[in-house]
C-alpha positions, 0 to 999 in steps of 0.5 A: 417580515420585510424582504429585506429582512428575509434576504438576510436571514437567507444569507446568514444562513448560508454562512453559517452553512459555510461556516459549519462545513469548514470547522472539523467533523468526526470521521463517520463509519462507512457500511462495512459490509459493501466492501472488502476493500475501502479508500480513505481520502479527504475532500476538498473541505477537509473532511475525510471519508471512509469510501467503500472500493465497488470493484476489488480486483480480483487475486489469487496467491496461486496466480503469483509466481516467482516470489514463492518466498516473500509470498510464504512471509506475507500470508503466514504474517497475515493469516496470524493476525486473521486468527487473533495471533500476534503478527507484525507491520510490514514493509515491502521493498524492491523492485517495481513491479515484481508483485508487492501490492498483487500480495497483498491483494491476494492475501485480501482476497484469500482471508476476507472471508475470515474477517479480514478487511483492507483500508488504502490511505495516501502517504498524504492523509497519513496524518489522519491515521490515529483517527481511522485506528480509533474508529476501527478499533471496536469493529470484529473485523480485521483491518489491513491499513495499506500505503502503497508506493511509500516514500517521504521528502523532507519534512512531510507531516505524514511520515511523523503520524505514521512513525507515531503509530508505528513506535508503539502509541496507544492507538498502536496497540490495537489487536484488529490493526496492522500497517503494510506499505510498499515502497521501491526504497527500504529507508522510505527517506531520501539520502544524500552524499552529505549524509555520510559526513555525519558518520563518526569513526573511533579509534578501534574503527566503529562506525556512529551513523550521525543523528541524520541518518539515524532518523531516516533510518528509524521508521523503516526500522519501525515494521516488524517485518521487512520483505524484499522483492528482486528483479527477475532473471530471464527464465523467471520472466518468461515463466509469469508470461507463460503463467498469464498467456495459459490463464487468457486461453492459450495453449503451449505451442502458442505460447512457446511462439511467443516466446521471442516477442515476450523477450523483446517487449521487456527489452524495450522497456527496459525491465523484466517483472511482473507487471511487464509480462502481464502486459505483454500477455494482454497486448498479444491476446488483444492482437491474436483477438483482432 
């Protein structure tokens, strides 16, 4: 054979390579006994991935203060489902910070000996949903597929795919899946001012929302269990600073020292949640440390 032969050959080769890398490939199973947790992502090709999450931080639903109530709702909601149970999709809303994806890590951490496995996907790669229901379908486990910090603009692909899920779809039925989102707005859609234009007001002085408002509402509508989370008072903050300086080793009166520093470090940012104080509670262990 001819070099100039062999050259060809080579290259036709690598584009044939180039070629069957682009057209679209069936979602591969990853091991599901190297994780609790798993992030889907798709790659630069296109080709989406089940990837095992190597360090699960760890969680527990004793460690989380202050959310008594939507902490009750979210582990009954999932230790139904971990049973066989029927359970809903959830939609966890409010304010940032205060505990909405620390829950559901927790409740990970707290069934996963039970069976019960997490799935994180990007508001992105929604559109891919129904094909991680269908490869999960058969498994034992039970699958959480989890989007934290939902929220669409117009005209997204992503918010349709989940909307087809969640609306009762084949795949929507499946008994060892369920959907729980985070978002810091409950209609997960962007409003506007001339939203309210579309609102129709009869005679008798009912209110119509217009067919606008209506589709921004329907997919909040769509999970069968909405939890809301609310700023913290003062009192409540100091409680979850006093909770994290207790488990990083110190003890009352150091943390009773604290207090003001506490107070001060959450003015500055202009908030009082959990995710502030457990801040505060490292930055003050790692000067004390120094």
């Amino acid at each position: 054979m001819s070099d100039a032969l062999e050259r060809f050959f080579a290259r036709a080769e690598l584009f044939m390579q180039r070629v069957e890398a682009s057209l679209p490939h069936s979602l591969t199973a990853p091991d599901w006994n190297a994780s609790i947790a798993f992030r889907y992502r798709r790659r630069s090709g296109g080709q989406g991935v089940i990837s095992p999450v190597q360090h699960v931080g760890a969680m527990s639903l004793d460690s989380l203060r202050e959310i008594d109530d939507q902490k009750e709702k979210i582990q009954r909601n999932t230790a139904q489902f971990v049973r066989g149970g029927l359970a809903n999709n959830v939609l966890l809303t409010g304010a940032r910070g205060t505990g909405k994806s620390s829950l559901i890590r927790a409740c990970l951490q707290t069934y996963a000996p039970s069976g019960l496995r997490l799935i994180e996907v990007d508001k992105a790669d929604l559109i891919d949903l129904q094909d991680i229901i269908e490869l999960i379908a058969a498994r034992p486990e039970k699958f959480i597929i989890f989007c934290d910090d939902l929220s669409f603009d117009e005209g997204e692909p992503g918010y349709k795919a989940l909307k087809s899920v969640l609306d009762g779809s084949v795949a929507a039925s499946t008994p060892n899946v369920l959907i729980y989102a985070t978002s810091n707005r409950r209609h997960l859609l962007p409003e506007y001012m001339s939203d309210n234009l579309s609102y129709k007001h009869t005679e008798d002085g009912e209110v119509h929302p217009g067919e606008g408002v209506e589709e921004k509402i329907s997919l909040s509508e769509r999970f069968g269990l909405w939890v809301s989370f609310y700023p913290f008072s003062q009192d409540e903050y100091l409680s979850i600073v006093n909770q994290w300086l207790s488990a990083l080793g110190f003890d009352s009166a150091a943390i009773e020292a604290a207090r003001s520093e506490a107070l001060l470090w959450a003015l500055e940012r202009g908030a009082r949640s959990g995710r502030v104080a457990y801040q505060f509670a490292r930055d003050y262990s790692g000067r004390a440390a120094s």
